[in-house]
N, C-alpha and C positions, 0 to 999 in steps of 0.2 A: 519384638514387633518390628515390622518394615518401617521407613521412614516414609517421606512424600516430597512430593515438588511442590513446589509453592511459587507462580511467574510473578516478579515485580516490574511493574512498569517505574523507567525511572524518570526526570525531568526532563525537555526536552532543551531546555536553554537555562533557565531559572531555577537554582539549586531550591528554592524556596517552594518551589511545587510540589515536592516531594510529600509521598503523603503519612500519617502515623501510623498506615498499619504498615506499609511499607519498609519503614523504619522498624518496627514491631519485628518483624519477618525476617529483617538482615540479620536485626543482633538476637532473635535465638537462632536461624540455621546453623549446621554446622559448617557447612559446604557452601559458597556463592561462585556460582558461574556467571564467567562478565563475558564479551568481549574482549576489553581494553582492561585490564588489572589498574591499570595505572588511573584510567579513568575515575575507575568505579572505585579506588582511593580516595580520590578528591570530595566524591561524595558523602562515602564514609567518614574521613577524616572532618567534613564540614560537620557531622553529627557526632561525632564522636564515639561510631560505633568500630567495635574491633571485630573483625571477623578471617574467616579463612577463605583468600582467593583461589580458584583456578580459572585455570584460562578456557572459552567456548566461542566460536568462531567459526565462518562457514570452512576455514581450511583442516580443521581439527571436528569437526561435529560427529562423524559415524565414530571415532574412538572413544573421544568423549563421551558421549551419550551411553554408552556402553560401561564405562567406566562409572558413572556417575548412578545409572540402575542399579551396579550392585553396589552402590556405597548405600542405595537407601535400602534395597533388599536385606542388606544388614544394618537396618535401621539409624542410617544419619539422615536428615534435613534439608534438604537442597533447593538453595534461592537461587533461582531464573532471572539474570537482568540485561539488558542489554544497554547500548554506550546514550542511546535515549529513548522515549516514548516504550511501547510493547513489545515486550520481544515475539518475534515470530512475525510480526508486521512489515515485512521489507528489511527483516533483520531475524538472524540466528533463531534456532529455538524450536523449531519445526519436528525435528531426528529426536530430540531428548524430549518432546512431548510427544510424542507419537510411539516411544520404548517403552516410556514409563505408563501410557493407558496398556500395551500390548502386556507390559509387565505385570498388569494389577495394582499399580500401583496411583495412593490419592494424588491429582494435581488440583489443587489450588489456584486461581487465577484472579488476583487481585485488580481493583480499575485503577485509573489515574491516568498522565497527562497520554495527550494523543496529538502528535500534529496535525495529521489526517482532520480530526474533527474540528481540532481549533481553528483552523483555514478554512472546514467547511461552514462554519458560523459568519466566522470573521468576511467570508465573501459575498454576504449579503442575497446567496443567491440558493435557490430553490431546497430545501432540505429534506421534503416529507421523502423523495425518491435518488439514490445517488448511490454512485459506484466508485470504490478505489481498488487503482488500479497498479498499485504499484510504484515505481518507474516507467514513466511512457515507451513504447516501443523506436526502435528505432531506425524498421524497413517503413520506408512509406504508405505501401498500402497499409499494413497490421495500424499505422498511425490514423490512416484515415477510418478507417473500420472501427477506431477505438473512440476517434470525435463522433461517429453518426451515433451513439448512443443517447437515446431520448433523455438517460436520466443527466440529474447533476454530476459531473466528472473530477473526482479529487484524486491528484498524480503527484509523485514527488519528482522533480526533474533537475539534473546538473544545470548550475548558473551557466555554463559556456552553451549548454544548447536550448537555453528557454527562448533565444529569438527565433532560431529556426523554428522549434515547435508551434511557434506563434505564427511562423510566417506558413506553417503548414496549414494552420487550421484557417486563417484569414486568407486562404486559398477557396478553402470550401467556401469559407463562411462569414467575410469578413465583420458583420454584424455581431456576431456570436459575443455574449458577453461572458468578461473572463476577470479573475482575480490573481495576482500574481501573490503572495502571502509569503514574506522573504525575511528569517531569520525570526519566525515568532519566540516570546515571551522573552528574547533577549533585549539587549542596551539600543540597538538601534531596528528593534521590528518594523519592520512596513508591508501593509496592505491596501496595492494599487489595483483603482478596479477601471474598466473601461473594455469597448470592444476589441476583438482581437486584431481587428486592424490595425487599431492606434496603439496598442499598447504591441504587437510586430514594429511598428516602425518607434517606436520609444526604444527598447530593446535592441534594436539593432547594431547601432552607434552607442548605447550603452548600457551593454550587461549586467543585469547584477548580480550584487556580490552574498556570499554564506549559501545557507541551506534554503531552499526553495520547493514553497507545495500553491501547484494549479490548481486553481478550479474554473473548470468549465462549465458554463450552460448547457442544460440537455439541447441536441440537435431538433428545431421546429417539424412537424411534424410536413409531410408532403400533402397539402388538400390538392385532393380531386385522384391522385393515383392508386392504383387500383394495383394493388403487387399479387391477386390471384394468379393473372395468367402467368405473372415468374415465376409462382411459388407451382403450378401445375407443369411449368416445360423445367424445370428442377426434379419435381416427382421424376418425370418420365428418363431425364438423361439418368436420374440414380436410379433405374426399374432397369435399364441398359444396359446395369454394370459400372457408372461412373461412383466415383466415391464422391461423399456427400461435400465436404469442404469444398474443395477444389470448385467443384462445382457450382454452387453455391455462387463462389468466386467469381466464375465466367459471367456466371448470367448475371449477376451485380452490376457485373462492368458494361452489359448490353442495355441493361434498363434501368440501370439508378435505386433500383431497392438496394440498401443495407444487405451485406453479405450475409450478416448476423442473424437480419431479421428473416430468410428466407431460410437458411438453417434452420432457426427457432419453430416455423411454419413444418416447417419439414417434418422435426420429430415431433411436435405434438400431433401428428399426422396418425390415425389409427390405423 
């Protein structure tokens, strides 16, 4: 009989988060794909589970992934983990779940910790609607296209450039409220919450420090603007011949609609 995948989300700071089926799942697979070997030791070793590493990693993923189908094709077990939170979320995992559906083969996908969602609580700010989105972009416009998002915005961003990010958005916006969520579930967590103005100029003069997830307020909505006629001189330039983005793009910049939102307009367009 074939084996299956089974994804373990692991802790994101607090080995203590870790959860029992998880544990469950390490010490029967046969097989654990980590990132970090060394890592995903420290984990085990804190439970006392014994198991068999290999390494999975965005530099090694199309072989592995590969490798790792027929070890369950010939019916071994293979545990999914990555160095924290889910794998596949802004981390490895994507190639070897995507083989193993193409394969026929069962995946499993266990919950547990998430920084994404922990920062989105922890931010005190709008939950029922919200996007993540990764790592924030890093051309300005993709950046500014990414704040006009009505929903809540949760990003994972490097400490050295959370002040410019801030000082992008307290361009549009300086109002916009934002939570800065810096090293959760660890020894020194902090969630600073404030507009993006004040907390651009906190930021600026002093960075901080570990693993960092934003969250943004959805962008206010525009009263009194009427983005039909964009969304109809958009129709006609792509009825032209223009391609849709691009486009999109120009007339954005003419009239202040969301480049997104006039896209969106577009295709649900019959």
């Amino acid at each position: 009989m074939s084996g299956h995948l089974i994804v373990c989300p692991t802790p994101i700071g607090n080995l203590e988060d870790v959860t029992l089926r998880v544990l469950a799942a390490l010490r029967e697979a046969d097989i654990v794909a980590c990132e970090d070997t060394r890592r995903t030791r420290i984990l085990l070793d804190r439970y006392g589970v014994s198991a068999t590493l290999v390494s999975y990693h965005e530099h090694n993923e199309s072989e592995r992934a590969s490798e790792l189908v027929e070890r369950m094709r010939a019916g071994a077990n293979v545990a999914l983990v990555s160095d924290a939170g889910m794998p596949l979320v802004s981390d490895p995992g994507y190639v070897l779940v995507q083989a193993s559906v193409a394969a026929g083969l069962a995946v499993e996908v266990l919950p547990g910790p998430s920084a994404a969602l922990a920062a989105l609580v922890a931010s005190a700010l709008p939950a029922d609607r919200w996007r993540f989105v990764g790592f924030l972009p890093r051309k300005a416009k993709e950046l500014a296209e990414t704040f006009a998002s009505a929903d809540t915005l949760v990003a994972f961003e490097s400490p050295r450039r959370v002040a410019a990010s801030l000082a992008s958005l307290a361009e549009l916006d300086p109002d916009r409220p934002v939570a800065v969520c810096r090293e959760l579930t660890k020894v020194h967590e902090e969630v600073v919450r404030g507009s993006a103005g004040e907390l651009a100029a906190q930021y600026s003069s002093s960075p901080p420090r570990g693993e960092v997830v934003l969250v943004v307020g959805g962008a206010p909505k525009r009263a009194g603007v009427d983005s039909g006629p964009a969304v109809e001189a958009l129709r006609r330039i792509v009825d032209a011949g223009a391609k849709p983005r691009p486009a999109a793009a120009a007339i954005s910049e003419l009239t202040g609609v969301p480049a997104n939102e006039l896209y969106r307009s577009l295709t649900r367009e019959p």
